[in-house]
N, C-alpha and C positions, 0 to 999 in steps of 0.2 A: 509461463505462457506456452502454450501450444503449438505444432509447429504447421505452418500452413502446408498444402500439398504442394506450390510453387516452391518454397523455403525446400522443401524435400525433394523434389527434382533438381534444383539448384544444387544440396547437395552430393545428391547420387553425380551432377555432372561433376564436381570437384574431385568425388573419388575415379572419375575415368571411366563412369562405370555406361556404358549404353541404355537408354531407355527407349521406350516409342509408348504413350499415353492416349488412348483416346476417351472422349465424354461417350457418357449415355444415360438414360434416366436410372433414376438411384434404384439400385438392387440389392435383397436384402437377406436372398436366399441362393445356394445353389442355384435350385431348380429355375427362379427368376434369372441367370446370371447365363444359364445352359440357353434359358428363348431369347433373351437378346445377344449372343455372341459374335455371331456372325461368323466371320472368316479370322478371329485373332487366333494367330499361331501359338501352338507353346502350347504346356502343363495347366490348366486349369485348377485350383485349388479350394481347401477349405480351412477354415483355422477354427482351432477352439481353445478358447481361457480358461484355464484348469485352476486350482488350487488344490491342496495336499491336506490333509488333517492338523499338519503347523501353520498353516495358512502360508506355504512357499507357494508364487503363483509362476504357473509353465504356459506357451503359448506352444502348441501343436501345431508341426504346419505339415499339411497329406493333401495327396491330392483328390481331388474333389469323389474319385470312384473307389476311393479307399476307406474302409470300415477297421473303426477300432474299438476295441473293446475296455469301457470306461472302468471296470469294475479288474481289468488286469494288470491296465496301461501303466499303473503306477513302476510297477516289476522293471518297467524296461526305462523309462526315464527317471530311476532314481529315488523318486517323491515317496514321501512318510505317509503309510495307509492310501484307500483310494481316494481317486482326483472327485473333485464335483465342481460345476462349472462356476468362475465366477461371476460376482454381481455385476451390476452395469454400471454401476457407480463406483466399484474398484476400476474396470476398465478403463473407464473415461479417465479418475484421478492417475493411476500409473501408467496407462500406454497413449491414453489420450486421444482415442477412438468410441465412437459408439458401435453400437451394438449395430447388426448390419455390414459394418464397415472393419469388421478385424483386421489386420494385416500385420506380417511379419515387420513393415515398415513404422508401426508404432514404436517400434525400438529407439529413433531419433527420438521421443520425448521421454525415455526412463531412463533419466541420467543416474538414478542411483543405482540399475541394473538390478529392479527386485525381480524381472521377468529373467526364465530360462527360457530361451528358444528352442525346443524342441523341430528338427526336419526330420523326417519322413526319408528313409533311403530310399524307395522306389520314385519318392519324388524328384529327386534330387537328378533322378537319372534323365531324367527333361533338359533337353538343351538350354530352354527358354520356358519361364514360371510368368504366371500374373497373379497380380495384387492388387486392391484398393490401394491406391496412394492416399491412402488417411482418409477418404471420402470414398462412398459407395455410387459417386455418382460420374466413376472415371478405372479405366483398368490400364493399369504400368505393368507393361513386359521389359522383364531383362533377362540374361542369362544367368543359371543357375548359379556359373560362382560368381556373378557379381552380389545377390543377395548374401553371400557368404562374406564377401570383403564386406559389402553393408554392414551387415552382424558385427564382425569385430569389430569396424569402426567407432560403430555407438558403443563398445563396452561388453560386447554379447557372444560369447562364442557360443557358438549353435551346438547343438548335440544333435549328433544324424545318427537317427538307428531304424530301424524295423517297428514301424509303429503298429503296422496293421497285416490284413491280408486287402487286395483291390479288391471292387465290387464285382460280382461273375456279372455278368453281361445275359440281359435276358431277351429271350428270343423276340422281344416288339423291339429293341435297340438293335440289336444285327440287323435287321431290316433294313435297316438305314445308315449302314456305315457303310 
C-alpha cells in the first residue's frame, strides 16, 4: 500500500523535520509549476527516473534551471551504460508516484531501496528545496538537510554530485528578475 501525502507529512513531522505545504491545481510540468508559484521561497526543482542498461533505477534531483546531459550523466552517478528514462508503470510500482508528480519523497514507499537518489550539488546549496508530496496537486518546502535525514531514514542515502551545468538565463527572463 502506498503511502498517502498526510501519512508522509506525519512522517517528516516524527523526524523533526520542518515542512510548510500548500494546495494548488495539479501541475505536471516545470514550466506549469513556474505560472502558478507565486511567492513560495526556496530551490524549485525537477526530478527524473532514470534506469541504467542492468535496469538499476536512479532518481535525479536538480534544480528546475539546471540541464544535464542524459547520454553522459551515467559517468557521474555510477550507472552501467547510459540512463533512459523509466516507465510509468515502474514508477508507480517502486516509488509510488505517477508521472507528473516525481518527487524525492517517493522514497517512503521503496522499502526495498531499488531507487538511488541522486542530488544535484548546486541544488543542495538551497537553503530550502520543494517537492510534490507524492501528489502534483500540493508543494512541501523544507530545508535542504531535512530532505537528507529524509533519505536516510527511508533506507536511501543520497549521492550529491555535480549533475549538470544551470540553465544560462536568457535575456526575456532578466527582464523580470
Amino acid at each position: 500500500m502506498q503511502t498517502s501525502p498526510e501519512d508522509l507529512l506525519a512522517y517528516l513531522a516524527d523526524l523533526s523535520i520542518e515542512t510548510s505545504t500548500i494546495d494548488h491545481p495539479p501541475l505536471h510540468t516545470v514550466e506549469e509549476s513556474r505560472a502558478l508559484r507565486g511567492d513560495i521561497p526556496g530551490g524549485h526543482t525537477k526530478n527524473l527516473f532514470v534506469k541504467d542498461k542492468k535496469s538499476e533505477l536512479f532518481l535525479l534531483v536538480l534544480d528546475e534551471e539546471t540541464s544535464v546531459d542524459l547520454k553522459r550523466v551515467h559517468e557521474k552517478i555510477g550507472a552501467q551504460g547510459r540512463v533512459s528514462f523509466g516507465a510509468a508503470e515502474l514508477l508507480e510500482e517502486v516509488w509510488g508516484v505517477r508521472p507528473g508528480a516525481v518527487t524525492p519523497f517517493g522514497a517512503i514507499n521503496d522499502r526495498a531501496a531499488r531507487v538511488r537518489v541522486v542530488l544535484d550539488q548546486a541544488m543542495m546549496r538551497h537553503q530550502r528545496l520543494n517537492f510534490h508530496p507524492l501528489v502534483n496537486t500540493r508543494t512541501t518546502g523544507l530545508a535542504s538537510e531535512g530532505l537528507v535525514r529524509f533519505l536516510r531514514a527511508t533506507g536511501h542515502e543520497p549521492l550529491i554530485v555535480a549533475l549538470g551545468q544551470e540553465a544560462r538565463l536568457n535575456p526575456m527572463r532578466l527582464a523580470s528578475i
